[in-house]
N, CA, C and O atoms as CSV, one atom per row, in Angstrom:
chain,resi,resn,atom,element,x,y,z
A,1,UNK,N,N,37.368,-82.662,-27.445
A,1,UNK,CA,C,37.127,-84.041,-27.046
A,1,UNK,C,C,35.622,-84.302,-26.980
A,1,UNK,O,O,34.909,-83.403,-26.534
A,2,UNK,N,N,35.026,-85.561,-27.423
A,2,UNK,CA,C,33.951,-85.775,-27.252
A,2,UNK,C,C,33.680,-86.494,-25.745
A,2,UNK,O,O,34.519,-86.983,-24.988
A,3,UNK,N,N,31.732,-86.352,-25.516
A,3,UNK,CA,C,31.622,-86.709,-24.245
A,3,UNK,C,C,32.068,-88.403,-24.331
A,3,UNK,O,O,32.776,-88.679,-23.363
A,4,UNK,N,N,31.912,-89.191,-24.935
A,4,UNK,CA,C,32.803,-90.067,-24.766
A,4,UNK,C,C,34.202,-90.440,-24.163
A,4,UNK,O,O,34.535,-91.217,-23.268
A,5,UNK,N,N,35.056,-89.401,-25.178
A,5,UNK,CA,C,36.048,-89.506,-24.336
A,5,UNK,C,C,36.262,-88.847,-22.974
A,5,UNK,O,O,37.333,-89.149,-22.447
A,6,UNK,N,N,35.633,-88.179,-22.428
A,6,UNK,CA,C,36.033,-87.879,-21.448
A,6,UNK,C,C,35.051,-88.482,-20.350
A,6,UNK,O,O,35.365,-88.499,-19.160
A,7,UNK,N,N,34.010,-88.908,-20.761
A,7,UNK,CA,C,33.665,-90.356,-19.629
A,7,UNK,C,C,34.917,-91.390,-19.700
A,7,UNK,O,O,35.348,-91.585,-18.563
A,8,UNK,N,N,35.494,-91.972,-20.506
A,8,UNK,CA,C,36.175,-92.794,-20.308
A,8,UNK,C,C,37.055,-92.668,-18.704
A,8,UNK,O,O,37.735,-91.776,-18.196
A,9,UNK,N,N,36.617,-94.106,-18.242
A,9,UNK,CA,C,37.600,-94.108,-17.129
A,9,UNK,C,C,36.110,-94.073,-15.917
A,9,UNK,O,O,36.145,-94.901,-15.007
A,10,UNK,N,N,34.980,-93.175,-15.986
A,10,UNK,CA,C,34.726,-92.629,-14.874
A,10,UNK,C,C,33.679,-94.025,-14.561
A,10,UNK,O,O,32.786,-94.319,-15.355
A,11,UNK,N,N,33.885,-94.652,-13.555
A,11,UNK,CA,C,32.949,-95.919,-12.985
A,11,UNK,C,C,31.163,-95.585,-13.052
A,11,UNK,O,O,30.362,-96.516,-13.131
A,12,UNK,N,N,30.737,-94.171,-13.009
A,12,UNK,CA,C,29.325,-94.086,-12.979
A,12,UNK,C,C,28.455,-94.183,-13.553
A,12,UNK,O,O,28.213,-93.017,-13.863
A,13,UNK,N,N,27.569,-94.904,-14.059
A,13,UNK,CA,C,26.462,-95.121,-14.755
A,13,UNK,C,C,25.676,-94.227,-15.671
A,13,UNK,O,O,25.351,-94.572,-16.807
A,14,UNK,N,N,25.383,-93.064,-15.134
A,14,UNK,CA,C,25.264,-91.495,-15.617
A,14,UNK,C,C,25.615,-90.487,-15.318
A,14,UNK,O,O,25.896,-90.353,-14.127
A,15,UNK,N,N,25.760,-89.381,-16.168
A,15,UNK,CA,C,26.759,-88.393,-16.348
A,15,UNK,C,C,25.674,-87.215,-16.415
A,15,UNK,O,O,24.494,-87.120,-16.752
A,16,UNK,N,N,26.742,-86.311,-15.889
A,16,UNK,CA,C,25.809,-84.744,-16.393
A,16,UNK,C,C,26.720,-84.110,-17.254
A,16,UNK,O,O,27.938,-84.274,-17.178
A,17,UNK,N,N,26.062,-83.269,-18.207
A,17,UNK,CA,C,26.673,-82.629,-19.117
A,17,UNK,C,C,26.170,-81.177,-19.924
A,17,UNK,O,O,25.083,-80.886,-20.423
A,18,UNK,N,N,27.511,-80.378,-19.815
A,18,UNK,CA,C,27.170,-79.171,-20.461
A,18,UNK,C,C,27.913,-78.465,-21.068
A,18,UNK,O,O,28.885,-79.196,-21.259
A,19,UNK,N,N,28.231,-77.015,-21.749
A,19,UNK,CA,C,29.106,-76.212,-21.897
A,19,UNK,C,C,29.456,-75.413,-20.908
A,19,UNK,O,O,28.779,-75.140,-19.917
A,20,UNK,N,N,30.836,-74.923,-21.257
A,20,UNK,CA,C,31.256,-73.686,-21.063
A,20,UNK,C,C,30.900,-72.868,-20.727
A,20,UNK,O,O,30.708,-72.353,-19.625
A,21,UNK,N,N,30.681,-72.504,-22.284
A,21,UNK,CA,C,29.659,-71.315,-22.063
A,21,UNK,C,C,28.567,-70.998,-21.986
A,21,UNK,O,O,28.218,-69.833,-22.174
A,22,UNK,N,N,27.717,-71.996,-21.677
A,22,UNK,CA,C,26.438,-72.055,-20.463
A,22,UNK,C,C,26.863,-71.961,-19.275
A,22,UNK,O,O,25.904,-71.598,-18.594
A,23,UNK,N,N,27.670,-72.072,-18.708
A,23,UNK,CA,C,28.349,-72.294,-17.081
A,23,UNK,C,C,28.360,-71.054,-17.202
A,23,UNK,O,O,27.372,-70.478,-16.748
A,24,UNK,N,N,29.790,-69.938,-18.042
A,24,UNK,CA,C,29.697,-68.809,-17.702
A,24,UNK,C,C,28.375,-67.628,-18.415
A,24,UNK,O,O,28.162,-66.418,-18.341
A,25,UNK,N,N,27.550,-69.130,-19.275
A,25,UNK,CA,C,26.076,-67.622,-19.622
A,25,UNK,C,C,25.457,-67.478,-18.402
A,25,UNK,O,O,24.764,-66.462,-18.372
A,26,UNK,N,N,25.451,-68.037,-17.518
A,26,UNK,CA,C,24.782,-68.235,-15.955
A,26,UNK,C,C,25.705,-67.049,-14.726
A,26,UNK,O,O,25.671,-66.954,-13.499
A,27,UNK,N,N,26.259,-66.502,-15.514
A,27,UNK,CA,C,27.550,-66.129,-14.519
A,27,UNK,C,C,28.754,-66.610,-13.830
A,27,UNK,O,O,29.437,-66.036,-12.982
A,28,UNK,N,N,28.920,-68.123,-14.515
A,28,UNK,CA,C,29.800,-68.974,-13.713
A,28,UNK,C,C,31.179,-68.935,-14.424
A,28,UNK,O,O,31.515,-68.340,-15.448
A,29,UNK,N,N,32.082,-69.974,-13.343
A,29,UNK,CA,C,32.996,-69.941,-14.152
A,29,UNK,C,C,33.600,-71.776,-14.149
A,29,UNK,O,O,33.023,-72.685,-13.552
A,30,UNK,N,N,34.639,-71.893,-14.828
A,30,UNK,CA,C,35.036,-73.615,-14.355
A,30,UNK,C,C,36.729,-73.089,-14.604
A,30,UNK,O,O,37.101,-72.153,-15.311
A,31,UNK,N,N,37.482,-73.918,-13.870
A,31,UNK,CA,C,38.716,-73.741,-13.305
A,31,UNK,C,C,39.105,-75.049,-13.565
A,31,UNK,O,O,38.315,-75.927,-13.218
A,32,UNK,N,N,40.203,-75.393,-14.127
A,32,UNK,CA,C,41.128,-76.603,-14.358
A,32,UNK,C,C,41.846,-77.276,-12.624
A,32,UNK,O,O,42.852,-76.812,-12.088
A,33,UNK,N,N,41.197,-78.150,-12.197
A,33,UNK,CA,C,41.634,-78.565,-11.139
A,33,UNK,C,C,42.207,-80.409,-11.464
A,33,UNK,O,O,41.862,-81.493,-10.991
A,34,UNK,N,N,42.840,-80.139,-12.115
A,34,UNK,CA,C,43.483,-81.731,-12.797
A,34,UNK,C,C,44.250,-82.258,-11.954
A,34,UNK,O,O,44.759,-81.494,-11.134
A,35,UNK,N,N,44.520,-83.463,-11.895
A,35,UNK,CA,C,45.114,-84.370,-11.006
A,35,UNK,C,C,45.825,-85.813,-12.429
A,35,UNK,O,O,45.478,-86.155,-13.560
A,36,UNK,N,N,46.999,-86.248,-11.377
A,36,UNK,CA,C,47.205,-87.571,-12.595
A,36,UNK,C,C,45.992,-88.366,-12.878
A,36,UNK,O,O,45.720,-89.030,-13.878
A,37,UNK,N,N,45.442,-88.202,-11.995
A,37,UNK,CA,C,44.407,-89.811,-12.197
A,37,UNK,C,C,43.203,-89.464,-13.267
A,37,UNK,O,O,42.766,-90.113,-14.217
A,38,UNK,N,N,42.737,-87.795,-12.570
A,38,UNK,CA,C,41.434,-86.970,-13.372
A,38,UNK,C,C,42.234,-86.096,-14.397
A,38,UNK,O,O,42.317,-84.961,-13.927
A,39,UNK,N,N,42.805,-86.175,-15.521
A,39,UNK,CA,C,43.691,-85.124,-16.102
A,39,UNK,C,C,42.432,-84.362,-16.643
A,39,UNK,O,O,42.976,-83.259,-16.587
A,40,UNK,N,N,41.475,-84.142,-17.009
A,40,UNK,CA,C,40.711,-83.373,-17.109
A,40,UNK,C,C,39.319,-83.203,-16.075
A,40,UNK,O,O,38.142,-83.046,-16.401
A,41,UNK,N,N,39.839,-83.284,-14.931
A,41,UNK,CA,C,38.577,-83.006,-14.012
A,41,UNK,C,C,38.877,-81.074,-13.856
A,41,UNK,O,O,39.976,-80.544,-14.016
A,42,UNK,N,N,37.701,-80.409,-13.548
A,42,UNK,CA,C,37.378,-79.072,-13.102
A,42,UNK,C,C,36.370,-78.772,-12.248
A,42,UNK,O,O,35.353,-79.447,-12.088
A,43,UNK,N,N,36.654,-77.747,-11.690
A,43,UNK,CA,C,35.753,-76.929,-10.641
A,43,UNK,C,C,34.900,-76.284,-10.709
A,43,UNK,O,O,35.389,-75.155,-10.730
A,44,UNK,N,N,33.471,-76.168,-10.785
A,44,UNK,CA,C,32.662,-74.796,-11.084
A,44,UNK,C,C,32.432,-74.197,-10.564
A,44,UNK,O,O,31.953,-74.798,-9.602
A,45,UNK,N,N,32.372,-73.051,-10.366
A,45,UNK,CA,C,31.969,-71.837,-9.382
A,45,UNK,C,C,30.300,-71.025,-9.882
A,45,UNK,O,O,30.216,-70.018,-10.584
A,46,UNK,N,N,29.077,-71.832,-9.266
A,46,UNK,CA,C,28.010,-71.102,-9.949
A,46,UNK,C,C,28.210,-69.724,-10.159
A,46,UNK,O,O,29.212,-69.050,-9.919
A,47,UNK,N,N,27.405,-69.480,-10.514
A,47,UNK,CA,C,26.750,-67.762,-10.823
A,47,UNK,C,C,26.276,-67.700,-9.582
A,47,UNK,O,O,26.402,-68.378,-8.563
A,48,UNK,N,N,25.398,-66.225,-10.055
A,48,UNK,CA,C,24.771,-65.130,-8.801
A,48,UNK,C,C,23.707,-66.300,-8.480
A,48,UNK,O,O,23.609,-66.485,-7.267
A,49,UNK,N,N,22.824,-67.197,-9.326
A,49,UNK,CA,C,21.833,-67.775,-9.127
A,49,UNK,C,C,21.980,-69.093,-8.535
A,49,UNK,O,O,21.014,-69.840,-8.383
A,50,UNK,N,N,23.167,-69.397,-8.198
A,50,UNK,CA,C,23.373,-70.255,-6.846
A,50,UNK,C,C,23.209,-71.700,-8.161
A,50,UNK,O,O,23.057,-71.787,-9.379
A,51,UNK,N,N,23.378,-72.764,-6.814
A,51,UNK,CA,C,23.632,-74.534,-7.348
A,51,UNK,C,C,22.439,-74.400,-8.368
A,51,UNK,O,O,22.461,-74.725,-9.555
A,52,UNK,N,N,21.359,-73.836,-7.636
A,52,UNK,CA,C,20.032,-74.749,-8.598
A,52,UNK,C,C,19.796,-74.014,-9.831
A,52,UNK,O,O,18.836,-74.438,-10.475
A,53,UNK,N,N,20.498,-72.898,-10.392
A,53,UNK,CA,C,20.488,-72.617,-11.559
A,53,UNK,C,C,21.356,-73.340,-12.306
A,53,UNK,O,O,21.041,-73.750,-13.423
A,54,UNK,N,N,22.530,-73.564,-11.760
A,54,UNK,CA,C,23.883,-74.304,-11.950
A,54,UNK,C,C,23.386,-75.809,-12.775
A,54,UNK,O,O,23.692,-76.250,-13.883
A,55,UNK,N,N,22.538,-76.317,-11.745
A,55,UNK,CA,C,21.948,-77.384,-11.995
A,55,UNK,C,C,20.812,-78.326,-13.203
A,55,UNK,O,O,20.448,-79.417,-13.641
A,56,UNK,N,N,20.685,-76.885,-13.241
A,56,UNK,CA,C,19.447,-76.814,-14.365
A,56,UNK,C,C,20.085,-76.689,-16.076
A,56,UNK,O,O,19.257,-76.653,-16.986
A,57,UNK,N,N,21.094,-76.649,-16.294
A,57,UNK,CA,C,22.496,-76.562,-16.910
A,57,UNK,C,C,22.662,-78.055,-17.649
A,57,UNK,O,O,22.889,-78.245,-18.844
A,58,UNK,N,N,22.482,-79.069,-16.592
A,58,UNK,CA,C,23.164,-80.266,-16.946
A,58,UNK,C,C,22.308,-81.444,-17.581
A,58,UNK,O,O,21.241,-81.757,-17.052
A,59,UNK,N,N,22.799,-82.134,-18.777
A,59,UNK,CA,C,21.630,-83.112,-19.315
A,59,UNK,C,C,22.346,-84.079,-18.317
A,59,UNK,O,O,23.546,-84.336,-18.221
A,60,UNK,N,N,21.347,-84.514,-17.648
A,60,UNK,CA,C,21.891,-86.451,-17.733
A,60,UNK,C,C,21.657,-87.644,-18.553
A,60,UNK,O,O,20.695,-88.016,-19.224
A,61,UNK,N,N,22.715,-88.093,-18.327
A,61,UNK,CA,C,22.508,-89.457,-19.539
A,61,UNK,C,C,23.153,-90.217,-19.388
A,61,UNK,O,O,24.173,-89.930,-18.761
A,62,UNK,N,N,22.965,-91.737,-19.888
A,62,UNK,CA,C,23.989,-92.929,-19.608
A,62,UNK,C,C,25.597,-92.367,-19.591
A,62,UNK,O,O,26.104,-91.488,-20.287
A,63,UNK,N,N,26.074,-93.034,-18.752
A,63,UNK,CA,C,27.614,-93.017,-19.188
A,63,UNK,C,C,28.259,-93.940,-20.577
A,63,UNK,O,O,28.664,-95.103,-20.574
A,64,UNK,N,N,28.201,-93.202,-21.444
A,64,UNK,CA,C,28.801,-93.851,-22.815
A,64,UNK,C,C,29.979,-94.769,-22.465
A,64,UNK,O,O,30.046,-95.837,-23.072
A,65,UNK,N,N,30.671,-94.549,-21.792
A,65,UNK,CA,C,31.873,-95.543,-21.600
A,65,UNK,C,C,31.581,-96.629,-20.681
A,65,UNK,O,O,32.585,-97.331,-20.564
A,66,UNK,N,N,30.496,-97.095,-19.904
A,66,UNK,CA,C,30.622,-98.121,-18.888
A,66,UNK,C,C,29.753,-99.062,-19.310
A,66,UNK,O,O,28.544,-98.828,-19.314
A,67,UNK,N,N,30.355,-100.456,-19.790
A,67,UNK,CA,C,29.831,-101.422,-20.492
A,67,UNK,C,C,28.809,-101.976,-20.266
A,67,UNK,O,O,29.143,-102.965,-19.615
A,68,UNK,N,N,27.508,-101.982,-20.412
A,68,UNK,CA,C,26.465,-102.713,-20.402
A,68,UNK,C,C,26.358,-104.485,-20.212
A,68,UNK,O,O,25.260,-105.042,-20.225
């Protein structure tokens, strides 16, 4: 799925975004925690290097889906 589609739906203005497998090149992991409403929302569990490596991970950028 592209980041498009999976902004769709989300009300916020900007988004953070990354891989996988940057999450777990950091030591992390992400866990499927889906709900009806979020069918693709998940959990991350940083690495050894805590949030602010975690953090350093994510581009931000407009939310492609929320209409201008």
């Amino acid at each position: 799925m592209s980041v498009e589609d999976l902004a769709n739906g989300l009300p916020h203005t900007k988004i953070g975004v990354t891989t996988l497998g940057n999450i777990r090149g950091i030591g992390g992991d992400v866990l499927a925690s889906r709900t009806d409403e979020l069918p693709f929302h998940v959990t991350i569990i940083p690495g050894p290097g805590g949030m602010q490596e975690l953090s350093e991970l994510f581009k931000i950028m407009p939310n492609p889906w929320v209409p201008r």
